[in-house]
DOMIVEX-508474 format. One record per residue (C-alpha): x, y, z; residue number from 1. Coordinates in steps of 0.5 Angstrom, whole numbers. Layout:
BEGIN
+-------+-------+-------+------+
:  east : north :    up : resi :
+-------+-------+-------+------+
:     X :     Y :     Z :  NUM :
...
+-------+-------+-------+------+
END
This chain:
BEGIN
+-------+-------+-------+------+
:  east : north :    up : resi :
+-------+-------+-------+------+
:    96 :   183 :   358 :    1 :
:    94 :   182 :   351 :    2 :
:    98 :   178 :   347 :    3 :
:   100 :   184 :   343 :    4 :
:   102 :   188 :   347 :    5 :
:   109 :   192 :   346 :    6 :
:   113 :   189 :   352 :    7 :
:   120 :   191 :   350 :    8 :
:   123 :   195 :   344 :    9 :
:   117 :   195 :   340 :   10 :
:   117 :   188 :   340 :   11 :
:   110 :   184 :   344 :   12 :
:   112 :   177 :   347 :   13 :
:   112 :   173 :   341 :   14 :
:   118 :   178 :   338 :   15 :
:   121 :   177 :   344 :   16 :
:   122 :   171 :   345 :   17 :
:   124 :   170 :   337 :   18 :
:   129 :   175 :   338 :   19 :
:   133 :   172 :   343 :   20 :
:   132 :   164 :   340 :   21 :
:   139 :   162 :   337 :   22 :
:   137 :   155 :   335 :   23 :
:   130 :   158 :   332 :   24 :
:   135 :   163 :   328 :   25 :
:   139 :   158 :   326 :   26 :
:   135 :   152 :   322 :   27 :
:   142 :   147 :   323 :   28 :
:   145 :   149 :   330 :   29 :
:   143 :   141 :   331 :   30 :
:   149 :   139 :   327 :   31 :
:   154 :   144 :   330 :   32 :
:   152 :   141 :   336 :   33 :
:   154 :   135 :   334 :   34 :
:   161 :   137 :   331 :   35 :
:   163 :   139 :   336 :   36 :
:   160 :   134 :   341 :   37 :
:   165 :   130 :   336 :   38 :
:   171 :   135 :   337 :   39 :
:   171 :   135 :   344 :   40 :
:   171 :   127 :   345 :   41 :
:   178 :   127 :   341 :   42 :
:   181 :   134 :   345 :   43 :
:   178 :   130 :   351 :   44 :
:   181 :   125 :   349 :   45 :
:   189 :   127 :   350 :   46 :
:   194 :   123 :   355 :   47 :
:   194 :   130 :   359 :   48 :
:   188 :   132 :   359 :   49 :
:   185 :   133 :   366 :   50 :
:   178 :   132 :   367 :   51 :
:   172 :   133 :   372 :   52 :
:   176 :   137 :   377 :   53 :
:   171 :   139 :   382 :   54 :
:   173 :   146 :   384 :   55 :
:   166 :   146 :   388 :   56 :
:   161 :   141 :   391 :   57 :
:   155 :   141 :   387 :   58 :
:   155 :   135 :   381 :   59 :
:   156 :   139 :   376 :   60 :
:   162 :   144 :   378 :   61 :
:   167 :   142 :   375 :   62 :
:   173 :   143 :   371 :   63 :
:   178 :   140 :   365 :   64 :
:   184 :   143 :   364 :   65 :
:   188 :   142 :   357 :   66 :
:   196 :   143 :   358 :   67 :
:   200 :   147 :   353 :   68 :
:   206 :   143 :   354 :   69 :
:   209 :   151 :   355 :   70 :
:   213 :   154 :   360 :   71 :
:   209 :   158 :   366 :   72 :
:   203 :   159 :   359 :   73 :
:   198 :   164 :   361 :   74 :
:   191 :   160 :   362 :   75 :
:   184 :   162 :   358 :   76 :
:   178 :   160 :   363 :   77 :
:   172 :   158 :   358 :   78 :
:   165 :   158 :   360 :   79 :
:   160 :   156 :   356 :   80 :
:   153 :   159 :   353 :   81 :
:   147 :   156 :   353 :   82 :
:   142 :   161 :   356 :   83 :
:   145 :   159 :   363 :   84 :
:   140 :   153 :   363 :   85 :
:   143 :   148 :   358 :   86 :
:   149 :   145 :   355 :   87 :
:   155 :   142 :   358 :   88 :
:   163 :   143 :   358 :   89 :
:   164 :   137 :   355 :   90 :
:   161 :   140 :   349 :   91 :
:   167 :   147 :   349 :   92 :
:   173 :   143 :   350 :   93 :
:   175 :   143 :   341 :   94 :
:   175 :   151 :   343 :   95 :
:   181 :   149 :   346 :   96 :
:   185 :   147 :   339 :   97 :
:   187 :   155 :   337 :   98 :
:   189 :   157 :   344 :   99 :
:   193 :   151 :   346 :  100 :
:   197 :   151 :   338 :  101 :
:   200 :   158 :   341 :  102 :
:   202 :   155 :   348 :  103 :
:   196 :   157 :   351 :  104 :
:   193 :   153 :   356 :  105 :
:   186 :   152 :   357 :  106 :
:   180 :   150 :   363 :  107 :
:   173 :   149 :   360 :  108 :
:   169 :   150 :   367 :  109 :
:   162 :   147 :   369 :  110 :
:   157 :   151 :   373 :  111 :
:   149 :   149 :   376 :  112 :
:   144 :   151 :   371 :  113 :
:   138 :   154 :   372 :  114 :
:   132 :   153 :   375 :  115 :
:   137 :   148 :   379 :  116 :
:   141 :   154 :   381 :  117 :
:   139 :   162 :   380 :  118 :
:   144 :   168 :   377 :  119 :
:   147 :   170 :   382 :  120 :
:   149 :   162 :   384 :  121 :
:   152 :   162 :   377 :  122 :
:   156 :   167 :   377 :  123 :
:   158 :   165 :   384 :  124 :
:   160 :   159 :   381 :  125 :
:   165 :   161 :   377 :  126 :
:   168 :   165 :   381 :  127 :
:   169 :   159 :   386 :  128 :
:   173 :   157 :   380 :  129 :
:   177 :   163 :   380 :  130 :
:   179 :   162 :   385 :  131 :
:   180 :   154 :   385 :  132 :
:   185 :   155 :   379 :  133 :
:   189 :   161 :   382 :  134 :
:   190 :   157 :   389 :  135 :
:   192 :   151 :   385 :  136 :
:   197 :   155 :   379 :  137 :
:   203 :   152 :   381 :  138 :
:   200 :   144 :   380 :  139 :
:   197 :   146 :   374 :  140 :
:   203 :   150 :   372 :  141 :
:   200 :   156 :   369 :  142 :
:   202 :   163 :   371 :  143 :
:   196 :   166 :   375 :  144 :
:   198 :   173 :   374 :  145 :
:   195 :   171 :   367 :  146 :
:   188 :   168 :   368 :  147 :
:   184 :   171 :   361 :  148 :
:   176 :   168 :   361 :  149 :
:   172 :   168 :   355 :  150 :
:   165 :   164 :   354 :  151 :
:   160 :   165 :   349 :  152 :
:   153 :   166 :   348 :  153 :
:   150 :   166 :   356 :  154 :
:   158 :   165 :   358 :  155 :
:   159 :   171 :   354 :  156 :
:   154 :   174 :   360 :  157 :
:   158 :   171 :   365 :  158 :
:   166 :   173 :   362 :  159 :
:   164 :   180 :   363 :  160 :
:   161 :   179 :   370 :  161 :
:   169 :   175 :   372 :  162 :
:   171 :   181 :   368 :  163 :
:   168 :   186 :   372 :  164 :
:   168 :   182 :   380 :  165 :
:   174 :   177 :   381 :  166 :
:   181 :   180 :   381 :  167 :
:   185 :   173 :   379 :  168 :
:   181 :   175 :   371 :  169 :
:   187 :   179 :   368 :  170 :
:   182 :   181 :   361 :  171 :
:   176 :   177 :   358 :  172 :
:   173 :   175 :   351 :  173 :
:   166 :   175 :   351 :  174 :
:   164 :   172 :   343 :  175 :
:   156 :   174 :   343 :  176 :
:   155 :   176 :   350 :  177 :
:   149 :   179 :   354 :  178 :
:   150 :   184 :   358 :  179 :
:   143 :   187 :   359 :  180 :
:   138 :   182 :   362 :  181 :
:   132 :   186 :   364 :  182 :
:   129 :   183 :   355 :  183 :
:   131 :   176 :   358 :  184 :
:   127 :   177 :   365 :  185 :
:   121 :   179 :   360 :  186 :
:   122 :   173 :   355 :  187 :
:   121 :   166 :   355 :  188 :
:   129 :   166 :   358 :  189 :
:   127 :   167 :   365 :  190 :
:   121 :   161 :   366 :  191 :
:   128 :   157 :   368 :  192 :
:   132 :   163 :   370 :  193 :
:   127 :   166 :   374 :  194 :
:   130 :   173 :   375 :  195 :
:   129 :   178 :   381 :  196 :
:   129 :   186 :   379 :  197 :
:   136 :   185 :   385 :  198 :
:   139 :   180 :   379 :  199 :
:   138 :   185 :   373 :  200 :
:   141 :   190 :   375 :  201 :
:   146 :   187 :   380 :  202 :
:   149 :   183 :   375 :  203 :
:   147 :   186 :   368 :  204 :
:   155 :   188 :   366 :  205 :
:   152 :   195 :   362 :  206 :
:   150 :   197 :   368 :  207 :
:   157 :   196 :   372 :  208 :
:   161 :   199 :   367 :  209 :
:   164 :   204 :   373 :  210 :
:   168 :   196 :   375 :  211 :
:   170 :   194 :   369 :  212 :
:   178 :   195 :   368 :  213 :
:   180 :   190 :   365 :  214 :
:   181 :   189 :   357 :  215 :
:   175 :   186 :   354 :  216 :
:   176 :   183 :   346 :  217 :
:   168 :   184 :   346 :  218 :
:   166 :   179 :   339 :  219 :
:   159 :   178 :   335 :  220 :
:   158 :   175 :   328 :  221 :
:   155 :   179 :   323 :  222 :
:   149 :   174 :   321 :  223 :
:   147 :   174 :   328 :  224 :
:   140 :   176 :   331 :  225 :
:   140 :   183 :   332 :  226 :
:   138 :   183 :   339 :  227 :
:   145 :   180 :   340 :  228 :
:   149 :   185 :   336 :  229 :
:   146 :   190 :   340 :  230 :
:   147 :   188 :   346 :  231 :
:   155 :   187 :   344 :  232 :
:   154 :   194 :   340 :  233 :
:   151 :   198 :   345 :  234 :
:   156 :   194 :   351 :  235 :
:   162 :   197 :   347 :  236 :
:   159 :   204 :   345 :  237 :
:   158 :   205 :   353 :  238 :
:   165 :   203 :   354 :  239 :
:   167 :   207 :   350 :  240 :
:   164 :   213 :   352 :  241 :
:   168 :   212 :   358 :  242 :
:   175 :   210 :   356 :  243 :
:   174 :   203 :   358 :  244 :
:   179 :   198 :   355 :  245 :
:   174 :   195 :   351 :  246 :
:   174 :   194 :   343 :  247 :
:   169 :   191 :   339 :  248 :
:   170 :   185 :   334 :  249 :
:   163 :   184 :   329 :  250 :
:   166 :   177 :   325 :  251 :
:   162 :   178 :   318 :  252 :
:   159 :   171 :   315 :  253 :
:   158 :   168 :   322 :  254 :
:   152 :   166 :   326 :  255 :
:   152 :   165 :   333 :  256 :
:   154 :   158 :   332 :  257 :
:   159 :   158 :   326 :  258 :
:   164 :   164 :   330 :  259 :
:   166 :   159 :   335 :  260 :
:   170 :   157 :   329 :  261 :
:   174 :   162 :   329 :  262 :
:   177 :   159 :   336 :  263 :
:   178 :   153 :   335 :  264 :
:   182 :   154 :   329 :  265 :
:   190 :   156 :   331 :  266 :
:   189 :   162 :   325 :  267 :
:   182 :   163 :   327 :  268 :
:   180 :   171 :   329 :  269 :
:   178 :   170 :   336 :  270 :
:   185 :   165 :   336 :  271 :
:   188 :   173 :   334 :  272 :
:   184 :   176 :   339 :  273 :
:   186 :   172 :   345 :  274 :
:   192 :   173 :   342 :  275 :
:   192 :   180 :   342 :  276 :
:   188 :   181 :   348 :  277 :
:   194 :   176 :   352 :  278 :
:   200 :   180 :   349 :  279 :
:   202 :   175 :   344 :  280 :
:   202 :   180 :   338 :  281 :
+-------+-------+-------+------+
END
């Protein structure tokens, strides 16, 4: 195949791979990176926090959970993004800050990244630790009937998967998700993830709208790839079509690594969101 060949969107592997590259897009990604590294290291840090709760067997399923300090909180899952492949939880415990400021309590979840583990592996993984939290509610303190998932990025893929299968998921916030993978199987996403034509169809949540009853708070930013606001644009307008619970967030000024700001703050717009989403508004 030439190298110019339109592959997707009248766009050739090159424009692919471009269109679905955050950190390219972003020229400082690197120093968000490092903030929040530095973020976390103090939200780790807390006397109550709860840290590498294994909620399965492999090395990196593991969990943290930050307590509220609240009576029977509702509990918000975050999962982190990374295009299924890098980054870990130890990185996402500052997007704890904005929910726990309203009594909210929070797990940042851990999974096997690929090659290491498949798609299909993942998302089974997070559901394991659906059912890790729900089965341990009343150690942690948490009301089960009030387990709301939110991720970002590839995590954004894997909250509306939740969303869609796992009846511990009581609604989701999904910030600059995916939820088409038949562009990531033809770009340079899939060397790692491998993607089979059973996966892309059984896991891209657009296809699975029939699923999905749960509220979902869909959020992207407005500086974003364009890919990335069609996914969420072209996600929200078919839920739509179908009267679905789903409504759309577009975070004007943000780019795929500031909107993550917006749930650390307590007075943040995903913070509200959430909110929203829980019933607390």
């Amino acid at each position: 195949m030439s190298a110019n060949a339109v592959i997707y969107r009248g766009m050739n592997r090159a424009e692919l791979d471009a269109a679905y590259n955050n950190s390219e897009a972003v020229a400082d990604s690197p120093q968000y990176l490092k903030r929040w590294r530095a973020a976390s290291e103090r939200v780790r840090a807390r006397p109550d926090a709860q840290l590498d709760i294994a909620y399965g067997e492999r090395p990196r399923a593991r969990l943290d959970y930050f307590p509220s300090g609240t009576m029977l909180p509702a509990l918000f899952l975050f999962i982190h993004g990374g295009y299924w492949q890098r980054n870990e939880k130890e990185t996402f415990a500052f997007v704890a800050e904005g929910p726990l400021h309203h009594g909210i309590d929070v797990a940042t979840v851990g999974y096997t990244l690929a090659p290491d583990a498949s798609l299909t592996d993942i998302v089974g993984e997070i559901h394991q630790a659906l059912d890790y939290l729900c089965a341990h509610a009343d150690a942690f303190g948490f009301d089960c009937e009030r387990l709301y998932v939110g991720g970002w990025s590839a995590g954004g893929h894997l909250t509306a998967a939740a969303a869609a299968a796992h009846p511990a998921c009581a609604g989701g916030l999904p910030i600059s998700g995916i939820f088409d993978l038949e562009p990531i199987a033809l770009n340079y996403l899939n060397e790692k993830l491998r993607l089979t034509p059973a996966e892309i169809a059984a896991l891209s949540p657009l296809r699975h709208l029939s699923h999905c009853q749960k509220p979902l708070r869909l959020a992207v930013g407005g500086n974003e790839l364009p890919e990335l606001k069609r996914q969420s644009e072209l996600f929200a307008r078919a839920a739509s079509a179908r009267d679905l619970a789903v409504q759309l967030t577009v975070l004007d000024g943000h780019h795929h690594f500031s909107i993550l700001d917006e749930l650390a703050r307590p007075d943040g717009a995903l913070t509200r969101e959430l909110l929203a989403l829980i019933g607390r508004t």
